[in-house]
N, C-alpha and C positions, 0 to 999 in steps of 0.2 A: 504494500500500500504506500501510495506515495505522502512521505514526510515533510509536509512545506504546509505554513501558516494559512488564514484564509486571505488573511493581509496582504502576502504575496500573491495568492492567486488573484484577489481584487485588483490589485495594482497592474496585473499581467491585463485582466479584461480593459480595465482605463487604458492603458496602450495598446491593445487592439481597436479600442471606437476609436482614439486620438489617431491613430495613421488613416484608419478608413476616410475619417475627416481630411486627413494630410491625402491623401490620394487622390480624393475627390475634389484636387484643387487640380490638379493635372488631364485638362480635359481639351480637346481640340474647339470646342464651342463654350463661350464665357454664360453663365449663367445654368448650364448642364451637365452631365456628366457624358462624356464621348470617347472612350478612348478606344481604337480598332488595333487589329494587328496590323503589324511591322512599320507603323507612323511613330512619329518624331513624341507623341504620348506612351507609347508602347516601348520605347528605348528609354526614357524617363523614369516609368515605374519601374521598370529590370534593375535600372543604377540605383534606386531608391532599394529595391527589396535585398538588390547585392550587399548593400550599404550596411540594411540590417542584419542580413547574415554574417558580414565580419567582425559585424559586434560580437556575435556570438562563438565566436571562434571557428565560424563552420568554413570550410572549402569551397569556395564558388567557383561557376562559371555558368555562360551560357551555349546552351546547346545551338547544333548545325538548324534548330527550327525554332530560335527565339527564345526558345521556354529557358526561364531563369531556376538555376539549382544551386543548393547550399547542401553539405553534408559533413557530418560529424560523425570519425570514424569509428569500429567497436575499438573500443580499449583489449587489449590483451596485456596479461601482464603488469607491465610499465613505460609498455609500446602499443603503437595504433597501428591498425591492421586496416591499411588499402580499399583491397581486393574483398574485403566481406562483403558478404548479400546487405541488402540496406531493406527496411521498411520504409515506404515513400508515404509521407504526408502532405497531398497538395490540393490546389484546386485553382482558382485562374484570376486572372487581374485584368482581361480585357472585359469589355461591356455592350451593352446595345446603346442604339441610339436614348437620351435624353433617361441613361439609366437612375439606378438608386446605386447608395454606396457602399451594399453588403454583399452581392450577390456575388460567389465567389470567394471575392476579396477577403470578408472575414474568415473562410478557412486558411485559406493562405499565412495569414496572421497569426490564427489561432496557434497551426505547426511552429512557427516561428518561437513562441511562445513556452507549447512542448517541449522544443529543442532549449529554448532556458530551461527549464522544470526539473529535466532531466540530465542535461552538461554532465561532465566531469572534468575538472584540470589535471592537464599530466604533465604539467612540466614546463616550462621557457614559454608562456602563454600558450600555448595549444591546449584546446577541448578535445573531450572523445565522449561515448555512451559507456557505461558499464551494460552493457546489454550483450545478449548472443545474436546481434546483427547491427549493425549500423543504422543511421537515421537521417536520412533525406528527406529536407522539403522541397517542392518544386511550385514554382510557379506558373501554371502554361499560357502559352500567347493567345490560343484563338479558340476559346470553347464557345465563342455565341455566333462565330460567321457573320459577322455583321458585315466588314468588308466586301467580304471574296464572294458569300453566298451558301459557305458551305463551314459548316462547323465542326468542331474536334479538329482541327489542324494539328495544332501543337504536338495534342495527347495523343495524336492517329501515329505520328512520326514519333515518337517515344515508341508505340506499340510495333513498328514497322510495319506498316496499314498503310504508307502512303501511297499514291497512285498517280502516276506520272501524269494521268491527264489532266489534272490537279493545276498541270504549270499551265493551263489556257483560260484559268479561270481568270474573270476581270473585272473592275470596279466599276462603280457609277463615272469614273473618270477614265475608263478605259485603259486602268493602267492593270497589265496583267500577273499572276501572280510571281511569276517569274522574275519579273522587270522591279519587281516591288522589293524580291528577297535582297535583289541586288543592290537596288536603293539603300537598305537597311545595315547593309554590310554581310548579308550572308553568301553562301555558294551554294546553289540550287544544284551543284555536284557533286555536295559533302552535303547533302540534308537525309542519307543512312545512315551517321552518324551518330544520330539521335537515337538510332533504336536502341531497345535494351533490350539485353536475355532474359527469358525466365528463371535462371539460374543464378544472376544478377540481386533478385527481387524477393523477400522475403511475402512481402503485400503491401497493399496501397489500402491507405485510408481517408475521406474526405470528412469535412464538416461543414455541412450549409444551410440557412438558414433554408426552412420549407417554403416552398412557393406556393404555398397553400393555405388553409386557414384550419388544418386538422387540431392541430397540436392548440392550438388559441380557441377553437371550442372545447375541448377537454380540458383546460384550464393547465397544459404540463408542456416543461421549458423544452425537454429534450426528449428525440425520439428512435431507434432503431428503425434503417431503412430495410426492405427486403428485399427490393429490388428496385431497377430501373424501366420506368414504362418501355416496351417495346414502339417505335413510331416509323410513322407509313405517311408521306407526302404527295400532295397529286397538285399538276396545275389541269385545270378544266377547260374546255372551249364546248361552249352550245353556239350553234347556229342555224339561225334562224333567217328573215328575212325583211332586211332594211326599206320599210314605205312612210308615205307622207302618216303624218300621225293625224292630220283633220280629215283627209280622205279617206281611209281606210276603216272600213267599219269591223268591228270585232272579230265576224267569222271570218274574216281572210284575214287576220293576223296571226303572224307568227313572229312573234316577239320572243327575242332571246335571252330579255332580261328576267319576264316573268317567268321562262322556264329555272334557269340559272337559279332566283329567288326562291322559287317552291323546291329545287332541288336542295338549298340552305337551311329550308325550313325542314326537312327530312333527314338531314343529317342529324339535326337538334333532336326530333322523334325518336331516330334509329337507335342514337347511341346511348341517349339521356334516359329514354323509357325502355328501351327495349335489351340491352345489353349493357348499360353501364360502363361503354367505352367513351372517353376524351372526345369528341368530333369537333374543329372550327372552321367555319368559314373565315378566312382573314382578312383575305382582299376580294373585291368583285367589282370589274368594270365593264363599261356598256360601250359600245362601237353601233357606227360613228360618232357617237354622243352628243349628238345635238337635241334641241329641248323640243323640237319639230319634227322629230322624226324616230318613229318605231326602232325600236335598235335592231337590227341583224346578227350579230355577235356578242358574246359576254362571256368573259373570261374569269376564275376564281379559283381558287386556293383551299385545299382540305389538306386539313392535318389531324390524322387518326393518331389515338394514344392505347394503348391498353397494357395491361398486368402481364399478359400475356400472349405471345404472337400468335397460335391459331385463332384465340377470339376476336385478333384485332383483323385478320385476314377474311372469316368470318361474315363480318360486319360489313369490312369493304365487298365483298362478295352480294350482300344482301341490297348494299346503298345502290350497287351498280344494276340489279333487277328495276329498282326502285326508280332509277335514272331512265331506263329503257321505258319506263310504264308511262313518267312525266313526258318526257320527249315526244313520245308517239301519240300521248295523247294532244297535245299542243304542236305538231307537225314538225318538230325539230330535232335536228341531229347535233349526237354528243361525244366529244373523245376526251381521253385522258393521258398524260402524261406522268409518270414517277418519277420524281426527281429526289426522295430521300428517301432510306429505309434502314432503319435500326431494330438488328432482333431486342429485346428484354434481355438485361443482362440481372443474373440474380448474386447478392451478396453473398459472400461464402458461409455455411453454416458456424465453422468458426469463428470467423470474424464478427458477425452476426453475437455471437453469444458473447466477446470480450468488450462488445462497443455496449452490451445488456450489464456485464458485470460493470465496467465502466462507468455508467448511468447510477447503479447500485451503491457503487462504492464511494461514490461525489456526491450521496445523499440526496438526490434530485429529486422535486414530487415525483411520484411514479413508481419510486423505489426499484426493486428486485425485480418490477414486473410492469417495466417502461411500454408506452406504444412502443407499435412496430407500424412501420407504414412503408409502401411501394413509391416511388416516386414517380411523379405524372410527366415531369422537365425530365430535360437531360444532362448527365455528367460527364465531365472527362472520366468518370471513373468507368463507363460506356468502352471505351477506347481501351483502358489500362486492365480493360478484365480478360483481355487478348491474350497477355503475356502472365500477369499473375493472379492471384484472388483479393476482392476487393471487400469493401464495407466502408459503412457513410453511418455517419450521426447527423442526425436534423436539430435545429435548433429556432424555437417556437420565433414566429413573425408574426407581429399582431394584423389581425384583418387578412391576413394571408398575401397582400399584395405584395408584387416584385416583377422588375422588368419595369420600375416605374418611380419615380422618385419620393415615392412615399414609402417604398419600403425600408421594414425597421427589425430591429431587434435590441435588446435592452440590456446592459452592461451585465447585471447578475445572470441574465440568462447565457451572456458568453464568458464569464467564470465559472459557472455550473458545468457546461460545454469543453472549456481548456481543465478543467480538473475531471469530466469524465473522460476525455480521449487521453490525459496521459494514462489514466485507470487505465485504459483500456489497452494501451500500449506495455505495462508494465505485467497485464493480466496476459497478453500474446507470449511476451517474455520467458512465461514462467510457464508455458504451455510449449515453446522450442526448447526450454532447458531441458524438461521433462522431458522429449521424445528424441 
Protein backbone atom coordinates (compact mmCIF):
# COMPACT_ATOMS: atom_id res chain seq x y z
CA UNK A 1 0.00 0.00 0.00
CA UNK A 2 1.26 3.20 -0.99
CA UNK A 3 2.99 5.28 2.12
CA UNK A 4 2.53 9.06 1.29
CA UNK A 5 0.36 11.62 3.38
CA UNK A 6 -3.14 12.93 1.99
CA UNK A 7 -1.38 16.24 1.93
CA UNK A 8 0.91 15.10 -0.65
CA UNK A 9 -1.54 13.54 -2.78
CA UNK A 10 -3.62 16.94 -2.55
CA UNK A 11 -0.97 18.97 -3.54
CA UNK A 12 -0.12 16.25 -6.47
CA UNK A 13 -4.17 16.97 -7.69
CA UNK A 14 -3.58 21.10 -7.32
CA UNK A 15 -0.78 20.52 -9.80
CA UNK A 16 -2.51 18.58 -12.04
CA UNK A 17 -5.62 21.25 -12.40
CA UNK A 18 -2.64 24.08 -12.33
CA UNK A 19 -0.93 22.77 -15.61
CA UNK A 20 -4.23 21.80 -17.26
CA UNK A 21 -4.87 25.51 -16.77
CA UNK A 22 -1.08 26.19 -17.93
CA UNK A 23 -1.81 24.06 -21.16
CA UNK A 24 -4.91 25.46 -21.96
CA UNK A 25 -3.11 28.69 -22.53
CA UNK A 26 -1.24 27.01 -25.53
CA UNK A 27 -3.85 27.09 -28.09
CA UNK A 28 -3.76 28.20 -31.98
CA UNK A 29 -7.05 30.29 -31.50
CA UNK A 30 -7.11 33.15 -28.57
CA UNK A 31 -10.17 32.67 -26.48
CA UNK A 32 -10.37 28.50 -27.02
CA UNK A 33 -8.78 25.73 -26.65
CA UNK A 34 -7.06 24.32 -30.21
CA UNK A 35 -4.34 22.46 -30.36
CA UNK A 36 -3.87 19.80 -33.59
CA UNK A 37 -1.00 17.47 -34.30
CA UNK A 38 2.29 18.40 -35.58
CA UNK A 39 1.46 22.43 -35.37
CA UNK A 40 3.70 24.87 -33.61
CA UNK A 41 0.88 24.14 -30.24
CA UNK A 42 1.79 20.54 -30.46
CA UNK A 43 5.61 21.07 -30.24
CA UNK A 44 4.82 23.42 -27.27
CA UNK A 45 3.10 21.07 -25.02
CA UNK A 46 5.85 18.06 -25.98
CA UNK A 47 8.70 20.84 -24.47
CA UNK A 48 6.39 21.64 -21.70
CA UNK A 49 5.42 17.80 -20.63
CA UNK A 50 9.54 17.16 -21.41
CA UNK A 51 10.15 19.84 -19.06
CA UNK A 52 8.04 18.16 -16.41
CA UNK A 53 9.50 14.81 -16.87
CA UNK A 54 13.18 16.08 -16.14
CA UNK A 55 11.96 17.38 -13.04
CA UNK A 56 11.21 14.04 -12.28
CA UNK A 57 14.21 12.54 -13.05
CA UNK A 58 12.70 10.42 -15.90
CA UNK A 59 14.51 9.89 -19.49
CA UNK A 60 12.83 11.77 -22.32
CA UNK A 61 12.49 11.80 -25.70
CA UNK A 62 10.22 12.12 -28.57
CA UNK A 63 9.34 9.51 -30.76
CA UNK A 64 9.64 9.18 -34.82
CA UNK A 65 5.44 10.01 -34.47
CA UNK A 66 5.52 13.20 -32.16
CA UNK A 67 4.37 11.23 -29.03
CA UNK A 68 6.33 12.65 -26.14
CA UNK A 69 7.92 9.93 -23.54
CA UNK A 70 9.41 10.18 -20.05
CA UNK A 71 10.72 6.91 -18.27
CA UNK A 72 12.07 5.93 -15.16
CA UNK A 73 14.08 2.88 -15.16
CA UNK A 74 13.53 -0.56 -12.70
CA UNK A 75 16.03 -0.17 -10.02
CA UNK A 76 18.06 -3.34 -9.75
CA UNK A 77 20.37 -3.41 -7.08
CA UNK A 78 22.12 -0.12 -6.83
CA UNK A 79 21.98 0.01 -10.66
CA UNK A 80 19.18 0.82 -13.20
CA UNK A 81 18.23 -1.46 -15.77
CA UNK A 82 17.73 -0.05 -19.42
CA UNK A 83 16.32 -2.78 -21.22
CA UNK A 84 13.32 -3.72 -18.73
CA UNK A 85 9.72 -4.14 -19.91
CA UNK A 86 8.03 -0.63 -18.76
CA UNK A 87 4.21 -0.24 -17.76
CA UNK A 88 3.15 2.69 -19.96
CA UNK A 89 0.83 5.25 -18.38
CA UNK A 90 -0.49 7.66 -20.92
CA UNK A 91 -3.01 9.27 -22.67
CA UNK A 92 -2.97 12.52 -25.10
CA UNK A 93 -2.46 16.33 -25.14
CA UNK A 94 -3.92 17.00 -28.43
CA UNK A 95 -7.70 18.30 -28.72
CA UNK A 96 -10.62 19.06 -30.88
CA UNK A 97 -11.78 22.18 -32.19
CA UNK A 98 -12.93 24.94 -29.23
CA UNK A 99 -12.08 21.85 -26.68
CA UNK A 100 -12.28 21.77 -22.69
CA UNK A 101 -9.17 21.24 -20.61
CA UNK A 102 -9.21 17.63 -19.34
CA UNK A 103 -9.99 15.42 -21.83
CA UNK A 104 -6.81 13.51 -22.10
CA UNK A 105 -4.64 15.85 -20.68
CA UNK A 106 -5.60 15.16 -17.00
CA UNK A 107 -4.27 11.46 -17.40
CA UNK A 108 -1.22 12.42 -18.97
CA UNK A 109 -0.63 14.51 -15.66
CA UNK A 110 -2.18 12.28 -13.51
CA UNK A 111 1.07 9.50 -14.78
CA UNK A 112 3.34 12.33 -14.21
CA UNK A 113 2.23 12.42 -10.82
CA UNK A 114 2.43 8.59 -10.39
CA UNK A 115 5.92 8.70 -11.42
CA UNK A 116 6.49 11.28 -8.37
CA UNK A 117 4.50 8.88 -5.93
CA UNK A 118 6.44 6.23 -6.68
CA UNK A 119 10.43 7.70 -7.73
CA UNK A 120 13.39 6.25 -6.04
CA UNK A 121 16.83 8.09 -5.85
CA UNK A 122 19.82 6.01 -6.78
CA UNK A 123 22.59 8.18 -6.75
CA UNK A 124 24.22 11.43 -8.48
CA UNK A 125 20.51 12.77 -9.03
CA UNK A 126 19.11 9.89 -11.07
CA UNK A 127 15.50 8.32 -10.33
CA UNK A 128 14.53 4.72 -10.84
CA UNK A 129 11.06 2.60 -9.67
CA UNK A 130 11.64 -0.18 -7.04
CA UNK A 131 9.35 -2.04 -9.04
CA UNK A 132 9.71 -5.49 -11.38
CA UNK A 133 9.25 -3.37 -14.40
CA UNK A 134 9.99 0.19 -15.33
CA UNK A 135 7.46 3.17 -15.71
CA UNK A 136 6.78 5.13 -18.70
CA UNK A 137 4.52 7.82 -19.31
CA UNK A 138 3.66 8.94 -22.76
CA UNK A 139 2.01 11.48 -24.01
CA UNK A 140 0.59 10.81 -27.61
CA UNK A 141 0.09 13.49 -30.42
CA UNK A 142 -3.04 12.72 -32.29
CA UNK A 143 -5.89 10.62 -30.50
CA UNK A 144 -8.82 13.01 -31.74
CA UNK A 145 -7.81 13.43 -35.69
CA UNK A 146 -8.97 16.77 -35.70
CA UNK A 147 -6.21 17.74 -38.25
CA UNK A 148 -5.75 14.98 -40.74
CA UNK A 149 -9.40 13.36 -40.23
CA UNK A 150 -8.21 10.35 -38.96
CA UNK A 151 -7.50 9.59 -35.36
CA UNK A 152 -5.17 7.36 -33.14
CA UNK A 153 -2.11 8.42 -35.10
CA UNK A 154 0.30 8.73 -32.48
CA UNK A 155 -0.93 5.46 -30.44
CA UNK A 156 -1.44 3.49 -34.02
CA UNK A 157 2.53 4.18 -34.64
CA UNK A 158 3.48 3.16 -31.18
CA UNK A 159 1.29 -0.03 -31.87
CA UNK A 160 2.88 -0.55 -35.46
CA UNK A 161 -0.77 -0.13 -37.19
CA UNK A 162 0.44 2.45 -39.25
CA UNK A 163 -0.58 2.53 -42.82
CA UNK A 164 1.30 4.05 -45.45
CA UNK A 165 -1.75 5.40 -47.06
CA UNK A 166 -1.89 7.58 -44.07
CA UNK A 167 0.86 9.86 -45.89
CA UNK A 168 -2.04 11.28 -48.46
CA UNK A 169 -4.14 12.21 -45.98
CA UNK A 170 -4.65 16.26 -45.96
CA UNK A 171 -5.83 19.28 -44.05
CA UNK A 172 -8.42 21.96 -44.43
CA UNK A 173 -5.28 23.73 -45.89
CA UNK A 174 -4.33 21.01 -48.18
CA UNK A 175 -1.34 20.51 -46.43
CA UNK A 176 -0.63 16.60 -46.58
CA UNK A 177 0.35 14.59 -43.85
CA UNK A 178 3.55 13.90 -45.06
CA UNK A 179 4.43 17.49 -45.98
CA UNK A 180 3.39 18.32 -42.21
CA UNK A 181 5.69 15.48 -40.54
CA UNK A 182 8.22 17.37 -42.30
CA UNK A 183 7.21 20.75 -41.30
CA UNK A 184 7.46 19.52 -37.78
CA UNK A 185 10.86 18.01 -37.81
CA UNK A 186 10.02 14.44 -38.26
CA UNK A 187 11.19 11.74 -41.13
CA UNK A 188 8.11 10.17 -42.49
CA UNK A 189 11.16 7.20 -43.18
CA UNK A 190 11.81 6.62 -39.43
CA UNK A 191 8.03 6.81 -38.37
CA UNK A 192 8.72 2.53 -37.57
CA UNK A 193 10.53 3.61 -35.07
CA UNK A 194 7.93 4.34 -32.94
CA UNK A 195 6.70 0.90 -32.78
CA UNK A 196 7.12 -1.03 -29.62
CA UNK A 197 7.34 -4.81 -28.99
CA UNK A 198 5.01 -6.72 -26.89
CA UNK A 199 7.93 -7.91 -25.02
CA UNK A 200 8.96 -4.27 -24.54
CA UNK A 201 5.53 -3.64 -22.50
CA UNK A 202 4.52 -4.90 -19.32
CA UNK A 203 0.72 -2.87 -19.99
CA UNK A 204 -0.76 0.35 -20.45
CA UNK A 205 -2.81 2.00 -18.31
CA UNK A 206 -5.04 5.35 -18.84
CA UNK A 207 -7.01 7.65 -16.75
CA UNK A 208 -9.82 9.98 -18.03
CA UNK A 209 -12.31 11.80 -17.05
CA UNK A 210 -15.99 9.84 -18.44
CA UNK A 211 -17.42 11.42 -21.32
CA UNK A 212 -20.50 10.64 -20.00
CA UNK A 213 -22.68 11.46 -17.03
CA UNK A 214 -22.70 7.67 -15.53
CA UNK A 215 -20.45 8.19 -12.67
CA UNK A 216 -22.35 11.92 -11.72
CA UNK A 217 -25.67 10.16 -11.44
CA UNK A 218 -24.41 7.46 -9.19
CA UNK A 219 -23.00 10.05 -7.03
CA UNK A 220 -19.06 8.05 -7.33
CA UNK A 221 -15.71 9.84 -8.27
CA UNK A 222 -14.09 6.95 -9.92
CA UNK A 223 -14.95 4.10 -12.14
CA UNK A 224 -13.47 0.61 -13.79
CA UNK A 225 -13.71 0.68 -17.54
CA UNK A 226 -14.46 -2.74 -19.23
CA UNK A 227 -14.08 -1.98 -22.39
CA UNK A 228 -13.93 0.28 -25.32
CA UNK A 229 -17.20 0.86 -27.40
CA UNK A 230 -16.56 -0.83 -30.76
CA UNK A 231 -17.33 2.02 -33.72
CA UNK A 232 -18.49 1.82 -37.32
CA UNK A 233 -18.52 5.34 -39.44
CA UNK A 234 -20.47 6.00 -42.67
CA UNK A 235 -20.67 9.02 -44.98
CA UNK A 236 -24.23 8.93 -46.75
CA UNK A 237 -25.42 10.29 -50.12
CA UNK A 238 -29.49 10.06 -50.89
CA UNK A 239 -30.45 11.39 -54.08
CA UNK A 240 -33.06 12.42 -55.19
CA UNK A 241 -34.34 15.16 -57.60
CA UNK A 242 -33.49 18.94 -57.61
CA UNK A 243 -37.13 21.20 -58.85
CA UNK A 244 -38.57 24.53 -58.41
CA UNK A 245 -39.82 24.32 -54.83
CA UNK A 246 -43.31 26.72 -55.83
CA UNK A 247 -44.00 24.54 -58.84
CA UNK A 248 -43.70 21.20 -57.80
CA UNK A 249 -46.55 19.80 -56.04
CA UNK A 250 -45.82 17.18 -53.52
CA UNK A 251 -46.46 13.97 -55.45
CA UNK A 252 -43.74 14.49 -57.94
CA UNK A 253 -41.27 15.37 -55.40
CA UNK A 254 -38.46 13.67 -54.41
CA UNK A 255 -36.80 15.49 -52.05
CA UNK A 256 -33.56 14.23 -50.76
CA UNK A 257 -33.54 16.15 -47.60
CA UNK A 258 -36.77 14.63 -46.36
CA UNK A 259 -35.45 11.22 -47.06
CA UNK A 260 -31.91 11.92 -45.49
CA UNK A 261 -34.09 13.43 -42.28
CA UNK A 262 -36.59 10.42 -41.77
CA UNK A 263 -33.42 8.25 -42.30
CA UNK A 264 -31.92 10.43 -38.96
CA UNK A 265 -34.90 10.02 -37.27
CA UNK A 266 -34.58 6.02 -37.58
CA UNK A 267 -31.35 5.94 -36.42
CA UNK A 268 -32.47 7.66 -33.12
CA UNK A 269 -35.47 4.62 -33.02
CA UNK A 270 -33.17 1.91 -34.04
CA UNK A 271 -30.44 2.36 -31.68
CA UNK A 272 -32.13 4.26 -28.64
CA UNK A 273 -35.30 1.89 -28.45
CA UNK A 274 -34.49 -0.88 -30.06
CA UNK A 275 -30.90 -2.03 -29.29
CA UNK A 276 -29.28 0.27 -27.13
CA UNK A 277 -26.52 1.14 -29.53
CA UNK A 278 -24.77 4.84 -29.72
CA UNK A 279 -26.40 6.15 -33.34
CA UNK A 280 -25.46 10.03 -34.48
CA UNK A 281 -26.23 11.97 -37.03
CA UNK A 282 -23.57 14.76 -37.00
CA UNK A 283 -23.41 16.45 -40.05
CA UNK A 284 -26.30 16.78 -42.94
CA UNK A 285 -26.25 18.82 -45.96
CA UNK A 286 -28.75 19.64 -48.73
CA UNK A 287 -27.54 20.24 -52.44
CA UNK A 288 -27.96 22.73 -54.36
CA UNK A 289 -29.07 24.49 -51.28
CA UNK A 290 -30.90 27.18 -52.32
CA UNK A 291 -34.16 28.27 -50.28
CA UNK A 292 -36.14 27.99 -53.82
CA UNK A 293 -35.43 24.87 -54.72
CA UNK A 294 -36.23 21.20 -53.73
CA UNK A 295 -32.83 19.76 -52.86
CA UNK A 296 -31.72 16.80 -55.09
CA UNK A 297 -28.86 15.51 -52.94
CA UNK A 298 -28.04 15.25 -49.19
CA UNK A 299 -25.31 14.18 -47.77
CA UNK A 300 -24.76 12.97 -43.70
CA UNK A 301 -22.80 11.37 -41.37
CA UNK A 302 -23.51 8.10 -38.95
CA UNK A 303 -21.42 7.09 -36.36
CA UNK A 304 -22.50 3.75 -34.63
CA UNK A 305 -21.16 2.80 -31.11
CA UNK A 306 -21.70 -0.26 -29.39
CA UNK A 307 -20.39 -2.65 -26.39
CA UNK A 308 -19.99 -4.90 -28.71
CA UNK A 309 -19.09 -5.43 -32.49
CA UNK A 310 -21.74 -8.09 -33.68
CA UNK A 311 -24.53 -5.88 -32.17
CA UNK A 312 -23.11 -2.84 -33.59
CA UNK A 313 -22.90 -4.75 -37.07
CA UNK A 314 -26.36 -5.97 -36.29
CA UNK A 315 -27.94 -2.76 -36.01
CA UNK A 316 -26.19 -1.23 -39.08
CA UNK A 317 -27.41 -4.31 -40.91
CA UNK A 318 -31.19 -3.53 -39.76
CA UNK A 319 -30.78 0.62 -40.38
CA UNK A 320 -29.69 -0.39 -43.87
CA UNK A 321 -33.27 -2.44 -44.53
CA UNK A 322 -34.72 0.47 -43.00
CA UNK A 323 -33.00 2.93 -45.57
CA UNK A 324 -34.16 0.69 -48.54
CA UNK A 325 -37.84 0.92 -47.15
CA UNK A 326 -37.54 5.00 -46.65
CA UNK A 327 -35.95 5.60 -50.12
CA UNK A 328 -38.23 3.51 -52.00
CA UNK A 329 -40.98 4.76 -50.48
CA UNK A 330 -40.19 8.47 -51.35
CA UNK A 331 -38.47 7.57 -54.84
CA UNK A 332 -34.97 7.94 -53.90
CA UNK A 333 -31.72 6.28 -54.13
CA UNK A 334 -29.18 5.71 -51.21
CA UNK A 335 -25.25 4.79 -50.91
CA UNK A 336 -22.83 4.40 -48.38
CA UNK A 337 -19.43 4.87 -47.63
CA UNK A 338 -17.08 3.45 -44.51
CA UNK A 339 -14.74 5.59 -43.69
CA UNK A 340 -13.95 4.21 -39.81
CA UNK A 341 -14.04 1.15 -38.13
CA UNK A 342 -12.82 0.13 -34.71
CA UNK A 343 -13.56 -3.54 -33.28
CA UNK A 344 -14.20 -3.07 -29.07
CA UNK A 345 -11.38 -3.43 -27.58
CA UNK A 346 -11.91 -5.18 -23.86
CA UNK A 347 -9.74 -4.25 -20.79
CA UNK A 348 -7.76 -7.10 -19.45
CA UNK A 349 -9.21 -9.01 -16.73
CA UNK A 350 -6.33 -8.39 -14.72
CA UNK A 351 -5.95 -5.06 -15.12
CA UNK A 352 -9.57 -4.63 -14.68
CA UNK A 353 -9.22 -6.03 -11.14
CA UNK A 354 -5.80 -3.89 -9.82
CA UNK A 355 -7.44 -0.55 -11.31
CA UNK A 356 -10.99 -2.26 -8.79
CA UNK A 357 -8.31 -2.97 -5.86
CA UNK A 358 -6.82 0.55 -6.70
CA UNK A 359 -10.21 2.22 -6.28
CA UNK A 360 -10.57 0.18 -2.88
CA UNK A 361 -7.47 0.81 -1.50
CA UNK A 362 -7.74 5.02 -2.15
CA UNK A 363 -10.99 4.68 -0.12
CA UNK A 364 -13.05 6.07 -2.88
CA UNK A 365 -17.10 6.00 -2.56
CA UNK A 366 -17.78 2.82 -4.07
CA UNK A 367 -15.21 1.19 -2.13
CA UNK A 368 -14.38 -2.73 -2.95
CA UNK A 369 -17.10 -2.67 -5.31
CA UNK A 370 -16.59 0.56 -7.77
CA UNK A 371 -18.71 0.96 -11.00
CA UNK A 372 -17.45 -0.76 -13.87
CA UNK A 373 -18.53 0.87 -17.04
CA UNK A 374 -17.77 0.34 -21.03
CA UNK A 375 -16.64 3.39 -22.69
CA UNK A 376 -18.91 4.99 -25.42
CA UNK A 377 -15.54 7.41 -26.85
CA UNK A 378 -12.47 6.35 -27.93
CA UNK A 379 -8.95 5.73 -26.50
CA UNK A 380 -5.50 5.50 -27.46
CA UNK A 381 -5.75 2.62 -25.28
CA UNK A 382 -7.86 1.27 -28.67
CA UNK A 383 -4.50 1.21 -30.41
CA UNK A 384 -2.11 0.15 -27.49
CA UNK A 385 -4.39 -3.03 -26.82
CA UNK A 386 -2.56 -4.35 -30.39
CA UNK A 387 0.75 -4.88 -28.74
CA UNK A 388 -0.12 -5.25 -24.91
CA UNK A 389 -3.08 -5.50 -22.28
CA UNK A 390 -4.62 -2.43 -21.33
CA UNK A 391 -7.03 -0.98 -18.52
CA UNK A 392 -8.58 2.77 -17.82
CA UNK A 393 -9.92 4.29 -14.62
CA UNK A 394 -12.65 6.90 -15.30
CA UNK A 395 -13.00 9.68 -13.38
CA UNK A 396 -16.58 11.33 -12.58
CA UNK A 397 -17.39 14.65 -14.99
CA UNK A 398 -20.00 16.42 -13.61
CA UNK A 399 -23.02 16.68 -16.31
CA UNK A 400 -21.04 14.34 -18.37
CA UNK A 401 -20.07 16.87 -20.90
CA UNK A 402 -16.77 16.88 -22.99
CA UNK A 403 -15.46 17.73 -26.22
CA UNK A 404 -16.63 21.15 -25.01
CA UNK A 405 -15.54 23.74 -22.94
CA UNK A 406 -17.60 23.18 -20.09
CA UNK A 407 -16.08 20.02 -19.40
CA UNK A 408 -14.81 19.41 -15.77
CA UNK A 409 -13.75 17.45 -13.13
CA UNK A 410 -12.90 18.43 -9.43
CA UNK A 411 -9.47 18.54 -7.73
CA UNK A 412 -10.43 15.75 -4.93
CA UNK A 413 -11.96 13.79 -7.50
CA UNK A 414 -8.35 13.78 -9.29
CA UNK A 415 -6.44 12.87 -5.85
CA UNK A 416 -8.97 10.07 -5.38
CA UNK A 417 -7.80 9.20 -9.04
CA UNK A 418 -3.73 9.71 -8.63
CA UNK A 419 -3.97 7.63 -5.27
CA UNK A 420 -6.20 4.85 -6.88
CA UNK A 421 -3.93 4.28 -10.09
CA UNK A 422 -0.65 4.22 -8.16
CA UNK A 423 -2.84 1.50 -5.94
CA UNK A 424 -3.35 0.05 -8.74
CA UNK A 425 0.12 0.02 -10.18
CA UNK A 426 1.64 -1.14 -6.85
CA UNK A 427 -1.28 -3.99 -6.64
CA UNK A 428 0.11 -5.10 -10.62
CA UNK A 429 3.53 -5.15 -8.99
CA UNK A 430 2.83 -7.43 -6.46
CA UNK A 431 0.93 -9.70 -8.92
CA UNK A 432 4.42 -9.85 -11.49
CA UNK A 433 6.58 -10.47 -8.23
CA UNK A 434 4.23 -13.24 -7.45
CA UNK A 435 4.24 -15.02 -10.91
Amino acid sequence: MLEVSPDRIAAAARRVMARCDELARVTATPGRIERVYLSPEHARVNRLAAEWMRELGMRTRQDAAGNQIGRLDRIVGDTLDPDAPALIIGSHLDTVLDAGRFDGIVGVLMGLEIARLLRTPVGDGRFGVALPFALEVVAFSDEEGTRFGKALLGSSAVAGLWDEDWWALTDADGTSLRQAFLEFGLDPARIGEAARRPDELIGYLEAHIEQGPELDRRGEPLAVVSSIASARRFQLVVEGEARHAGGTPYDMRRDALLGASEAALAVERICRDEHHIIGTVGQLEAYPGAVNVVPGEARFSLDLRGEFDETRDHVWDELSRELDAIMGRRGLRWSSREVHSAAAVMCAPLLQDVVREGIGAADAPGGTDPAVIFSRAGHDAMSIGAITDVGMLFLRNPDGISHHPGESVSAPDVALGIRALAESVLALAADVRVR
